[in-house]
N, C-alpha and C positions, 0 to 999 in steps of 0.2 A: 428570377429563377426560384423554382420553389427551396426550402429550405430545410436542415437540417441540423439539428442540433444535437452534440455528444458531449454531453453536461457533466463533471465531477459534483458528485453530492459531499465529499471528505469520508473521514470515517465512521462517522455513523452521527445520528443527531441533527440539528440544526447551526450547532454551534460554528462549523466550520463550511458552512456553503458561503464564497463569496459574493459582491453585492454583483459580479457578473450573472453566474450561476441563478442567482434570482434573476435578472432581470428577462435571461434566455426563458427562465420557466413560465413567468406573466406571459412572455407574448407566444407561448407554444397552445395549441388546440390541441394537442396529443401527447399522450406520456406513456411509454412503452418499457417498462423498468421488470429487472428478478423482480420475485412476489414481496420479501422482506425490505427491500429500498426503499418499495411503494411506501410501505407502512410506516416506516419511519420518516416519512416527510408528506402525512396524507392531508396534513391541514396545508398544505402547498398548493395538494394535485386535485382537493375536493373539487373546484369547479372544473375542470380537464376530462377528457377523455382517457380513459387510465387503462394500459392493458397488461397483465402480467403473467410469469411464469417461471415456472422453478429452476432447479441445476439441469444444466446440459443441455438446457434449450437457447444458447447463445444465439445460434445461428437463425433460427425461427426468430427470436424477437430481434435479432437484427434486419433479418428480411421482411417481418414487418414492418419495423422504423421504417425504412426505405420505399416499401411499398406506399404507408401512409405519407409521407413526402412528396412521393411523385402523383398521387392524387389530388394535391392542392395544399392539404392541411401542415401548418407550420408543427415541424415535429422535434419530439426530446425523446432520447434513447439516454438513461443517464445511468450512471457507472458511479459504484464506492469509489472513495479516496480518489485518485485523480485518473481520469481517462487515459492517461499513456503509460501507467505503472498496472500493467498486467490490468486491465481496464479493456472497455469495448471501441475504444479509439481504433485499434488495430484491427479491428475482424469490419467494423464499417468499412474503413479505408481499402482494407482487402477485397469486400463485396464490391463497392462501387466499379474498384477498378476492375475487375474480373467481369463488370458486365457492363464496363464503356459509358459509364452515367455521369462523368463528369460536366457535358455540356446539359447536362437537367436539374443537377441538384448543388445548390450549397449547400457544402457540410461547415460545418461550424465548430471547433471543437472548444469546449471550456474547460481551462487547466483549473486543479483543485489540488487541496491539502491530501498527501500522502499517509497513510500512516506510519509510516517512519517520520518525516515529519511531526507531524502530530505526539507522539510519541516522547519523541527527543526533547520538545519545548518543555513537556512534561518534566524532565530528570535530568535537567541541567544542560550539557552544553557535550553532548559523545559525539555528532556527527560533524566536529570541526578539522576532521583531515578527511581525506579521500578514504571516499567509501562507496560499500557494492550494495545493490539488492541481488536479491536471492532469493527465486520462491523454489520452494522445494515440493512442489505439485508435479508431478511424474508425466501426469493424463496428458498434455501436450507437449511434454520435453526427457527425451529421455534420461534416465536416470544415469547412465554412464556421462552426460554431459551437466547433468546437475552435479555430480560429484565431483567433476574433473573442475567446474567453479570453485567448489566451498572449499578443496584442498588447498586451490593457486591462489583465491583471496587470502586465506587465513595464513598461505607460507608470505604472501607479498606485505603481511603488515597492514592489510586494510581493515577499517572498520567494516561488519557487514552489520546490513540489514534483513533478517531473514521473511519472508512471507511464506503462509499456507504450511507455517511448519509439519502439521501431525494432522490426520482425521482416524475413527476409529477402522478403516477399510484402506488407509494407506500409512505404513509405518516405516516402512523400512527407509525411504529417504531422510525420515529422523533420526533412525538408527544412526544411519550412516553420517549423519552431522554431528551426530555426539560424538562416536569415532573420531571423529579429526577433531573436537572441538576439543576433547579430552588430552591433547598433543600439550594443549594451551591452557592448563588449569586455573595458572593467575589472571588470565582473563578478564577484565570485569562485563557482565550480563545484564542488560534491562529487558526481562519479562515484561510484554505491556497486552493486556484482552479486553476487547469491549471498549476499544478509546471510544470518548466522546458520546459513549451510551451511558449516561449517569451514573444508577446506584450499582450498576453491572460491572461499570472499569475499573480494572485491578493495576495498579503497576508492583514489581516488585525489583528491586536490582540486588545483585549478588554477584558470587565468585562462578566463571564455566565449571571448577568442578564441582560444585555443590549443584549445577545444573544437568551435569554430565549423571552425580550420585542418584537422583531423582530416575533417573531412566525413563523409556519412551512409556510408562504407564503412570506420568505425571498427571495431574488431573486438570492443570494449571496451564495446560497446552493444547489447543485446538483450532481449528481453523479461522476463530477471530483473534489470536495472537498472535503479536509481530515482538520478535527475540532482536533485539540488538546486540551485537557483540564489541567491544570497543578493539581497539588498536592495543601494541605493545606500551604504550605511553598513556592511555585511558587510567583515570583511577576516580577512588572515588572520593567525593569533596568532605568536609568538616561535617555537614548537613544531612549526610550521608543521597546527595544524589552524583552522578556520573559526569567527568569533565576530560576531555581529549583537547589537550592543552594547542594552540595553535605555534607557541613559542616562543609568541611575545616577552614574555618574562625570561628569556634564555637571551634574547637578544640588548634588552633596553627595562631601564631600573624602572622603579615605583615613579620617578617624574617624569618618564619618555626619553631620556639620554642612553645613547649607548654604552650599552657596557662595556669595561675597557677589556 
């Protein structure tokens, strides 16, 4: 069958492709990526056939990918941070089956570091209870069901993970996250932009309402930021990075015995 491949790149850089994700790209003739992925892994794709294109063209390079597939050539459609977190995993799998191509093509999908993920390794230890993503991009979900998320994670005590916070032409779903966020001032926040893009990556952690105070004309928030928000039990460590205690220490002392 000819073949298909939906490759996570992580979140930007080289640091986070795993030795799958390589090995999928050596054996691809074709690489079909947004124009910005390309470029950040071009010493990868130099020998490759490489084809690219900006926002909003999802559906064309995915119907390219597929095109090129079923033509012979072993192909890579590849996707930031991991293919099934808001990634092109979902719009392949939709094409295919909308046009019955199961018996022609293997798809392939290669899982990859998240930026939430990614992130968290970063500032300690937030994402160890239950927790949401949350992209707050309006363009394919509407905004009454983005908010009816952020309200019932943030009343349920979960950690969230936010994606796609702010762009300069879409605000008001950040608006609307500060509003509830601001319910929860003690909150503690990891700010994280540009993970895994070197001199570009910022983290910053702090209090929700010193995050709230900033308002949606932060300068520190754009669409390569992922906002962590911890739990009612999040705090922050000696070292000052972020810990969402698992419980362990509620349960069994410093030698592993239960506590009485």
């Amino acid at each position: 069958m000819n073949r298909l491949y939906v490759i996570s790149t992580g979140p930007g850089g080289y640091d986070y492709l795993t030795s799958e994700a390589l090995r999928a790209l050596r054996e691809c003739e074709v690489v079909v990526s947004y124009r910005r992925y390309a470029k950040d892994l071009k010493e990868l794709l130099k020998d490759k056939e490489v084809y690219t294109s900006g926002m909003t063209k999802e559906i064309q390079r995915c119907k390219d990918a597929i095109d090129f597939a079923r033509s012979g050539k072993t192909t890579a459609i590849i996707s930031n941070g991991d293919v099934n977190v808001f990634g092109m995993a979902t719009l392949i799998v939709e094409l295919i089956d909308e046009m019955d191509l199961w018996d022609e093509l293997e798809v392939i999908s290669i899982p990859g570091v998240t930026a939430a993920f990614a992130a968290a390794s970063k500032c300690g230890a937030p994402l160890s209870q239950d927790f949401a993503i949350i992209s707050l991009s309006d363009k394919l979900t509407e905004f009454e069901v983005i908010e009816k998320r952020v309200k019932n994670s943030l009343e349920a005590d979960m950690v969230i993970a936010i994606y796609n916070p702010l762009s300069k032409k879409r605000i008001e779903p950040y608006k609307m996250f500060l509003r509830y966020l601001s319910l929860y001032p003690k909150r503690a926040v990891l700010v994280a932009s540009h993970i895994g893009r070197g001199e570009k990556e910022q983290i910053q952690v702090l209090k929700a309402k010193e995050l709230v105070k900033r308002g949606y004309e932060n300068e520190d928030i754009s669409m390569s930021t992922l906002i962590i928000v911890g739990n009612s039990t999040t705090r922050f460590t000696k070292n000052r990075k972020l810990l969402t205690p698992r419980g362990y220490l509620k349960k069994y002392d410093l030698n592993g015995e239960i506590r009485a």
